[in-house]
N, C-alpha and C positions, 0 to 999 in steps of 0.2 A: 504494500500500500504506500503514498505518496508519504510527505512528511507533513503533511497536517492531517493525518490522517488521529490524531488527536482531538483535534478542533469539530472536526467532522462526526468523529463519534459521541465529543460530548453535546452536540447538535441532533441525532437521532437517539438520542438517551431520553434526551428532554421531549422529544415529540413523542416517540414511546410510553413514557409516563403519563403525558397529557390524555394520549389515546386511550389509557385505560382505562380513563373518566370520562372520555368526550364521547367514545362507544355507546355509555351509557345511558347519554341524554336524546330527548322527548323527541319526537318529531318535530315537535313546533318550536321547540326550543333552537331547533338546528335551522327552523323557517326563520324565526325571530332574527337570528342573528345574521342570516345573510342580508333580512332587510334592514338593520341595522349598519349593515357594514355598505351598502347602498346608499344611506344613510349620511354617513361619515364622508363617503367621495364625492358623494352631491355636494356636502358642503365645502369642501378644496377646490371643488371642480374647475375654478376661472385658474386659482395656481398650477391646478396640475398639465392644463391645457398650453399655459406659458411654457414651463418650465420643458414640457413633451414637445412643442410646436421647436426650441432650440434645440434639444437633442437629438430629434429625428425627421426636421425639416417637411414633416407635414404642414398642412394648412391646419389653421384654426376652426374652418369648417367641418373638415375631418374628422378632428379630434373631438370636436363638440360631438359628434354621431356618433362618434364608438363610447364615447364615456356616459352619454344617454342609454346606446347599447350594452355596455358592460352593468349599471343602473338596474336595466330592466333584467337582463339574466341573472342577475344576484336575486332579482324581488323572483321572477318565474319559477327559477328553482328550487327557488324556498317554497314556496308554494304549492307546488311539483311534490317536493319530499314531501310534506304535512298531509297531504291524500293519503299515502302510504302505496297507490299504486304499482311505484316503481319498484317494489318488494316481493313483486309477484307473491304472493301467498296463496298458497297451494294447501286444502284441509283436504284429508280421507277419514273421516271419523268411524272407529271400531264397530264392526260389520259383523254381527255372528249371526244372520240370518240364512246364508249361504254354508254350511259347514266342510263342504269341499273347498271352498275360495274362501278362508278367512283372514277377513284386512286388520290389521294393528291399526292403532294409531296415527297416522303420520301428519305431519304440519311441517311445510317449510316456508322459511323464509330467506327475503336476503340479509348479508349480515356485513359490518363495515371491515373488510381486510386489516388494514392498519395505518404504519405513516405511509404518505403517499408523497413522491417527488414529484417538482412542477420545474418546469423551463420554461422560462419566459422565453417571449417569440418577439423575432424584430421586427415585424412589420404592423404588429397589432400592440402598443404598448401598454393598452387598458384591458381590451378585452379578449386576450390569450397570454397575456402575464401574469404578473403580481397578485390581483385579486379577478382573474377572467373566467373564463368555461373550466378549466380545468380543478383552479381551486376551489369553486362553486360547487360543484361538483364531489369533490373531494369533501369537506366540508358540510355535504348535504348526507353523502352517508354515512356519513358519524365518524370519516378517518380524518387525525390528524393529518396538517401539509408541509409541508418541505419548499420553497420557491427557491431556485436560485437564478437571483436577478439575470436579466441580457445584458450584456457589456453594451447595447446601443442606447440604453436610455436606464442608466443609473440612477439618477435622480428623480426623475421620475415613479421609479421602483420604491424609494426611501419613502417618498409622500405618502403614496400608495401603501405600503406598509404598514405607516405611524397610521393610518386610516380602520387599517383593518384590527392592527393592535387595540387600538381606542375601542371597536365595536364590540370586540370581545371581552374587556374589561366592562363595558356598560354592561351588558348580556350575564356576569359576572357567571363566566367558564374559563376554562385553565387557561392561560396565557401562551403557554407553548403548544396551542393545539396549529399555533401558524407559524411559521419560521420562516423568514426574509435573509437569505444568504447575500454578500454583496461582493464575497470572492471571487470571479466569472476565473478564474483558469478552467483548463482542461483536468488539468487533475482534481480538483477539487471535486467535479464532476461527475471522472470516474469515480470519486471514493463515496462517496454519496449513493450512486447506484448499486455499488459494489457492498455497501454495508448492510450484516445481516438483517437492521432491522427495517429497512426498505422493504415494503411490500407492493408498489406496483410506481411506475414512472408515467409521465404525460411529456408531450414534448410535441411542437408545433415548429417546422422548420425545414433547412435544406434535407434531401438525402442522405449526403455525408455523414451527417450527425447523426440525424435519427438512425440508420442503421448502424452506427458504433455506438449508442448507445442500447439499442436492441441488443446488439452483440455483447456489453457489459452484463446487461440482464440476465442472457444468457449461460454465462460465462461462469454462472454464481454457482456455490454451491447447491443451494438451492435457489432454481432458477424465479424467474419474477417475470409479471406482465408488466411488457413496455407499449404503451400506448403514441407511437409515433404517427404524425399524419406530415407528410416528408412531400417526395416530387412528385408532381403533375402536369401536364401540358396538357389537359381538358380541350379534347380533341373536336372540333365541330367540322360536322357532315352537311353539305350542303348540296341537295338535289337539285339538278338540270332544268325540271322543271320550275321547282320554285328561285331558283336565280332568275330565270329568264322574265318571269313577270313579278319580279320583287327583290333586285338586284341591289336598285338603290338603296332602299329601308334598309335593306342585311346590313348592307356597307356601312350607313351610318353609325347601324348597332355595335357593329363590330369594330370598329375605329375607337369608339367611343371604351368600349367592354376595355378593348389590349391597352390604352392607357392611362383607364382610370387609376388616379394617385400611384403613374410612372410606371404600371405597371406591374405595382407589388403587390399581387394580392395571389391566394393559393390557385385560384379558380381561373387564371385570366388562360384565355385563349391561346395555347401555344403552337396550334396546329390548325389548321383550318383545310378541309380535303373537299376539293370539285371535281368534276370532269370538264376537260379542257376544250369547251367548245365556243360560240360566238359570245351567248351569255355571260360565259364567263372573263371572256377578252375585258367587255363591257365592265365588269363586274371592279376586274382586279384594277382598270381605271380610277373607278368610284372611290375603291379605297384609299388607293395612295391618294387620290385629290383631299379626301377627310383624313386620311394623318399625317399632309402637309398644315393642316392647321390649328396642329395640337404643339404647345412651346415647349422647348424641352425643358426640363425639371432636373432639380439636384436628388439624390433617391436619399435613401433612410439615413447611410451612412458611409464614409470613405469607401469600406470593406466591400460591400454593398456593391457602389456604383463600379470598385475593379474589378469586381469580380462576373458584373455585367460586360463589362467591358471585353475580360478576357473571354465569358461564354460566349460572345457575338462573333468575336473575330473568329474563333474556332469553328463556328459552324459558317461563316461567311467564305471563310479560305477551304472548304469543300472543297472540290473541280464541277458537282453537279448541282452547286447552291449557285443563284442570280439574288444578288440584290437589285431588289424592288426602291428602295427609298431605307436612307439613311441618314437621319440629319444630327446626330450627336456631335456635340462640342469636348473639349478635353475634359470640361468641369460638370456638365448636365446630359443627360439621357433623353435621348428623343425616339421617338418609335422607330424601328426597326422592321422591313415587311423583306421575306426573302423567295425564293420559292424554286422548287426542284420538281423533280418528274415522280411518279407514284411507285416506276423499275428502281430508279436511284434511293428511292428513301425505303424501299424493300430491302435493298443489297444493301445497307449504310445501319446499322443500328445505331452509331451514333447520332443520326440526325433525330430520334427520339429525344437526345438527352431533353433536359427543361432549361431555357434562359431566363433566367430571376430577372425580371423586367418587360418594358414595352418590347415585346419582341416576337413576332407570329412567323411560324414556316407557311408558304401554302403547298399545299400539294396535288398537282397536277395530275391527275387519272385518263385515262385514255375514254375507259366507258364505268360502268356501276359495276364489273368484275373486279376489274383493278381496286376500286371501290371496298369491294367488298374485302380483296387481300390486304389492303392497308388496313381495315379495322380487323382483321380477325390478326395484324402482326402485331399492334400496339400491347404496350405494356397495359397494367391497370392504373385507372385514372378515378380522381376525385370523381368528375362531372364526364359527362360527353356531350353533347349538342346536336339534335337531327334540327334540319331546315327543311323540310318539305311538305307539299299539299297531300292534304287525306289521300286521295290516289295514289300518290307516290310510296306512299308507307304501304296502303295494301299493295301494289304491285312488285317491292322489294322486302321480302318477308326476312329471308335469310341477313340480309343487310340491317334488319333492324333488330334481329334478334342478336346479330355480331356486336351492334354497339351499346346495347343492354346490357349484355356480357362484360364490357370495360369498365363500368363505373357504378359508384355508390348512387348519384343523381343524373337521372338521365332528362335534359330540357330539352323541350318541344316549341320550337321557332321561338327560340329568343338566347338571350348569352349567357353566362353562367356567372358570372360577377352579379354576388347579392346571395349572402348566404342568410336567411330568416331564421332567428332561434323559435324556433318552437319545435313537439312535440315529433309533429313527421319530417324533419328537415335529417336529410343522414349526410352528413359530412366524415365522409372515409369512404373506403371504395379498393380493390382489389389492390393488393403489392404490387409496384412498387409506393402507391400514396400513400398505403398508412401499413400499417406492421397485424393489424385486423380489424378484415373488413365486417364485420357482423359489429363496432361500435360505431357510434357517432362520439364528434369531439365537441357539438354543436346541439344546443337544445337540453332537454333536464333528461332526456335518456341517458346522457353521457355520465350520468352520476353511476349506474349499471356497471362502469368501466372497474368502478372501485370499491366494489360489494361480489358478495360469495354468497352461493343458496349453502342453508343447511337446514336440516330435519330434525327434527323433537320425536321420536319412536316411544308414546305410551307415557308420555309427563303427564303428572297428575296438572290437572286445568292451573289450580293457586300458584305452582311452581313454573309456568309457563311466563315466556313474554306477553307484555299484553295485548302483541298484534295478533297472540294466538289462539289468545282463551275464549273459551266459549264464547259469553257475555257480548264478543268484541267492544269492549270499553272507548275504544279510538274512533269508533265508527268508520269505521276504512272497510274497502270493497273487497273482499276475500274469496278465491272461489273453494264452494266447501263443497264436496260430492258430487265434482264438476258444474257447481251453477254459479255464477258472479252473483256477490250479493252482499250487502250487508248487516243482513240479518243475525241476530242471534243465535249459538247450534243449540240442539235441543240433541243429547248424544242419544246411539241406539243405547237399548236398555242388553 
């Protein structure tokens, strides 16, 4: 282990402890306090907007929208948990009318794992850091959290902190059920994942990262769930027929989608696949003419904008890439449109990779076969995007069951930038975007990420949890003898 690995431990000591009070508290008590802590950043909100707007060169329109959005998924989620829904509870209550099939007992529920680590994410600095989806979440099923801040907005992180601290002193629960690390090395990182009393990790980010951290997880003795949602180029399909009479409207959207705020968002457009015919001549015109008149932007942060830099040229200096329009300066990021043939980016796996910014491949198809091999080669994607008229869809059946198959959300004529927190919103989607596609990192399902079912076999009623007991005291929705209800049980005799 590194050499703080001292510092670290007495950091999951303390979260440990906390967890094994904070386990035990109420459902509403776990509501209360994220609305409290909602509470708390409402009231900073003009400082933390300043202080975020210098660190990570967003707009202050921005940033007002996500710290409303981080606002409201601290209140949704609390709210979320205090149903008790997302505990799926599952009753079979003791059966001896059947004497060949006799059932025990059983009641399960979900139950909170333990401490949980958080990485802050550089492109989101309210709401997938410090106190975002992840901690929300965390926090909502009864696990202690861990955060160790982004090295892109430090400060920011501290604010946010001292917010969440305060909420939980009012709320009067253990104080180390939240931990604000301000370390950002790499090792500190690893040690953190690496320590035994880590039970599950979050992390919103490049590939690189998310899969060495996956790979720490792994790595462990006893291994741990890493909840990464990493690279994507959210791939949009756009049919022959709907180009040709709605070419212009795409173009706007899409000009618009690749560089909203420079680009930086998980979902933005990295791939955009036609068939190369008149329509689309037309088509690929309209664009470039709409992102000549987007200004370029400075991006989140130094690391950032080189690194955009370096992923551009790499795929630009191809032999089977054209650039389309390129208007970056040495200091700001301007959109990027390139485009190759549908043979070249088959034989090329690198022209998959993702460029972290305003930066879309197009890809050229001969007819809707080609079509069809470009989506059945792509990797797994957050989103994917069909563009076509009802006709189109029934007449390419295969082609749309191919692009079903790539992603967690699949949009129907329109772009994929605008991720909604609510219930049915899935943000994850097959490897390589996230490390498992059956969570979401978005919405109050994602609190499921950091909970474990377990079964009660024949507990007398008094000794049961109270989500279990006959009575149901919580009034929470239970399915008992497979009916949703929340009813009272009335046991067999």
């Amino acid at each position: 282990m590194p050499n703080n690995y001292q510092s670290v431990h007495h950091y999951m000591e303390a979260s440990q402890k906390a967890f094994e009070i904070y386990q035990h508290s109420t459902l509403q008590q776990r509501a209360t306090l994220l609305h409290q802590i909602g509470d708390s950043i409402q009231q900073i909100s003009s400082t933390l907007i300043e202080v975020a707007a210098t660190e990570t060169h967003l707009s202050h329109k921005r940033l007002l929208t996500e710290i409303k959005r981080t606002i409201f998924q601290l209140q949704n989620y609390g709210d979320y948990c205090a149903t008790g829904e997302w505990m799926d509870i599952r009753i079979d209550t003791h059966n001896t009318s059947d004497q060949q099939h006799l059932i025990p007992d059983l009641r399960k529920m979900m139950v909170p794992l333990g401490p949980v680590l958080v990485f802050g994410a550089a492109n989101f600095p309210f709401a997938y850091s410090t106190a975002g989806g992840d901690t929300a979440s965390g926090l909502a099923a009864g696990c202690s959290v861990v955060v160790k801040a982004h090295p892109g907005h430090v400060e920011t992180g501290k604010l946010v902190a001292a917010a969440v601290r305060e909420a939980i002193k009012i709320c009067n629960l253990p104080e180390d059920i939240f931990i604000h690390i301000e370390d950002i090395s790499v090792e500190t990182g690893e040690a953190l994942v690496k320590h035994p009393l880590t039970k599950a990790v979050g992390f919103t980010g490049s590939y690189k990262g998310g899969k060495q951290i996956f790979d720490w997880g792994n790595q462990r003795e006893i291994p741990i769930p890493v909840f990464a949602e990493m690279s994507s180029v959210n791939p949009v399909f756009i049919l022959p027929e709907k180009l040709a009479i709605d070419g212009a409207h795409i173009a706007q959207k899409l000009a618009a989608s690749i560089t909203l705020d420079v680009g930086q968002f998980c979902t933005n457009p990295g791939i955009i696949v036609c068939v190369n015919d008149e329509a689309y001549n037309n088509f690929e015109t309209l664009l470039v003419t709409e992102c000549k008149k987007v200004t370029p932007q400075t991006m989140l942060n130094k690391g950032i904008g080189l690194n955009f830099k370096d992923k551009k040229q790499q795929m630009l200096q191809e032999q089977t890439v054209t650039t389309l329009i390129d208007n970056s300066n040495e200091t700001e990021a301007a959109v990027t449109i390139a485009k190759t043939t549908a043979q070249a980016f088959l034989a090329n796996i690198a022209l998959q990779d993702e460029v972290f910014g305003p930066f879309s491949l197009m890809v050229c198809c001969k007819n809707i076969d080609e079509m069809q091999a470009v989506a059945q080669h792509l990797k797994g994607q957050l989103t994917a995007t069909i563009f076509t008229t009802d006709a189109g869809f029934e007449q390419h059946p295969t082609l749309m069951q191919q692009i079903k198959n790539l992603a967690g959300r699949i949009i129907f004529n329109n772009v994929p930038t605008g991720v909604t927190v609510c219930l049915a919103m899935q943000h994850g989607g097959p490897f390589p975007s996230s490390t498992d596609s059956r969570f979401t990192s978005v919405g109050a399902d994602g609190m499921k990420r950091f909970a474990r079912p377990q079964t009660y076999q024949n507990w007398p009623n008094a000794l049961l949890p109270k989500e279990l007991q006959n009575e149901n005291p919580l009034g929470i929705f239970r399915t008992v003898n497979n009916v949703l209800t929340k009813a009272a049980i009335t046991p067999y005799l």
